[in-house]
C-alpha positions, -999 to +999 in steps of 0.1 A: -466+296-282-430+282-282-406+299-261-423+327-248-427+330-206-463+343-201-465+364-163-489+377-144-498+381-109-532+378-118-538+344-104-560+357-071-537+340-048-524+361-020-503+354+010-520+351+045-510+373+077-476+357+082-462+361+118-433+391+125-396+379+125-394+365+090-370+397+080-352+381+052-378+361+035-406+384+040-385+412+023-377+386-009-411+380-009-421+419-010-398+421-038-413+394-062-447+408-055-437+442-062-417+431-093-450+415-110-468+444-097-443+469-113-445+454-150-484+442-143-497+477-141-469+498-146-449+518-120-474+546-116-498+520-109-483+501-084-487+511-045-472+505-010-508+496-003-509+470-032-479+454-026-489+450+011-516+433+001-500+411-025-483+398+006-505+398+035-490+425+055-503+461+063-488+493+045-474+499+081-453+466+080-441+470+045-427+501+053-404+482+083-387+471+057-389+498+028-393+535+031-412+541-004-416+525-038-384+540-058-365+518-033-381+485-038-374+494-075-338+498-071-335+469-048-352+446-074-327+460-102-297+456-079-308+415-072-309+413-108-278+424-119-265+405-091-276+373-107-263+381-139-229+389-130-226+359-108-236+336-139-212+359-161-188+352-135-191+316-139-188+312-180-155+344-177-138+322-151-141+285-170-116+274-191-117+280-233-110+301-259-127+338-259-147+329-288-163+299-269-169+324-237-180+352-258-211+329-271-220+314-235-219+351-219-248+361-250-266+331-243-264+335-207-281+369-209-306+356-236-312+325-206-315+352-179-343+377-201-365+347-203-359+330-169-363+365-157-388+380-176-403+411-148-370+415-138-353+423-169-385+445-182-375+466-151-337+466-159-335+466-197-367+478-204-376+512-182-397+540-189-383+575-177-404+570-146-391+540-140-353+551-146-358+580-126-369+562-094-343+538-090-337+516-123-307+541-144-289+541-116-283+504-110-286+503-145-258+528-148-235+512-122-242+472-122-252+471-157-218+490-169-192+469-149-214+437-169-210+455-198-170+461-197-168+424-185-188+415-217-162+442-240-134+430-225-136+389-238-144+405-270-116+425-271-093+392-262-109+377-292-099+412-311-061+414-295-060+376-310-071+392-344-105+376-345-125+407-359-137+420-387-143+456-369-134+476-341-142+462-306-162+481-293-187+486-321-186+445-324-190+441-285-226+467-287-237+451-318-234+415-304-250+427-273-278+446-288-286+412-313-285+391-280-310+416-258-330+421-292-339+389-291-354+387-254-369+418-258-392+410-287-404+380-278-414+391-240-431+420-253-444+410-283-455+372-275-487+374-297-463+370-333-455+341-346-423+330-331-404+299-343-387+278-313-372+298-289-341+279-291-342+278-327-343+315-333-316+322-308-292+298-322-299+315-357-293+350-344-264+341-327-253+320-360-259+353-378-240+375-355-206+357-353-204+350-387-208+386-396-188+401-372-161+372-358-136+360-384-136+322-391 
C-alpha cells in the first residue's frame, strides 16, 4: 500500500554474543531493539529479558548499561526529539520567507513520523503507561521547546499580518493537521490511502489556504 512504513521486529533475526567494550554501539543497538519491542507488544509486554535477547546479551549485561525499562523509554524519546529539533534546526536557520519555513518545518515532522514510525508511536502516540515511565516527560520538555520553535515562525508570519486567526490557535491547528496525517496512516495502514505524498501535499494545501492569507 502506498506510503505507509510496515515494522516489525518479527523477522527471527537476532544478534549473536558480541564481545564487551562496544559501549556506544551496543547501547544504540539496545535502544532500536527495545523501540520495536515497545510498539511490537506494547510496553507492558516488553522485558529486560526480551530485549537482551533481541540483542544477544544476558539481562545481566543489559543492565551495565540501563538500570530498568522506564529508562530505555525515556532515552529513546530523548534521541528522537533530538533528531527532530536538529532537522527543525536546519529548515529555522535557512534563508526565506516564514511562510516558506513554516511549510518545510510541517513537512519535516510529516518526513520524520514516517521515517520514524516506532519512534514517534512512543513520542506522539503514548498510552498512560507509557507516559508515566518516561515518555510525558521528554515529551513535556523536548517536545515543548519544538513546539514554541514551531509557534514562533508562525507568529513571524502573523506579526507580518499573514493570518486569518490568532497565532496560537493557527500554530496547534497547523500542527495537529500535520501529526494527523502521520498518525492515521501508521496506525491505520489497512484503509485505502491515496499516495503518501499526494495526500500530504493536499492537507497541507488545505491547511494554508484556510488559515494563511494569500
Amino acid at each position: 500500500m502506498s506510503g505507509v512504513t510496515v515494522f516489525s521486529s518479527g523477522s527471527g533475526l537476532r544478534s549473536t554474543r558480541k564481545p564487551k567494550g562496544e559501549g556506544h554501539a551496543r547501547r544504540a543497538e539496545i535502544l532500536a531493539a527495545a523501540e520495536r519491542i515497545f510498539v511490537e507488544v506494547g510496553y507492558d509486554g516488553a522485558t529486560i529479558r526480551k530485549i537482551a535477547d533481541e540483542v544477544g546479551l544476558s539481562s545481566t549485561a543489559l543492565y551495565m548499561h540501563f538500570s530498568e525499562k522506564s529508562e530505555i523509554l525515556h532515552e529513546i524519546c530523548e534521541v528522537a526529539f533530538g533528531r527532530l529539533q536538529a532537522a527543525n534546526a536546519a529548515v529555522m536557520e535557512a534563508a526565506g520567507p516564514a511562510e516558506v519555513r513554516l511549510r518545510r518545518l510541517l513537512e519535516g515532522y510529516v518526513d520524520f513520523g514516517f521515517d520514524n514510525p516506532n519512534a514517534y508511536r512512543l513520542i506522539y502516540l503514548t498510552r498512560p503507561v507509557e507516559a508515566r515511565d518516561g515518555a510525558q516527560s521528554a515529551s513535556q520538555k523536548l517536545g515543548g521547546e519544538l513546539f514554541r520553535s514551531f509557534e514562533a515562525i508562525v507568529g513571524e508570519v502573523g506579526a507580518a499580518g499573514g493570518l486569518r486567526s490568532e497565532p496560537r490557535a493557527t500554530a496547534q491547528a497547523l500542527w495537529a493537521g500535520a501529526h494527523g496525517i502521520v498518525s492515521l496512516m501508521i496506525t491505520k495502514p489497512y484503509f485505502d490511502w491515496v499516495d503518501r505524498a499526494t495526500l500530504t501535499r493536499t492537507m497541507m494545501d488545505a491547511l494554508f489556504v484556510g488559515l494563511l492569507k494569500p
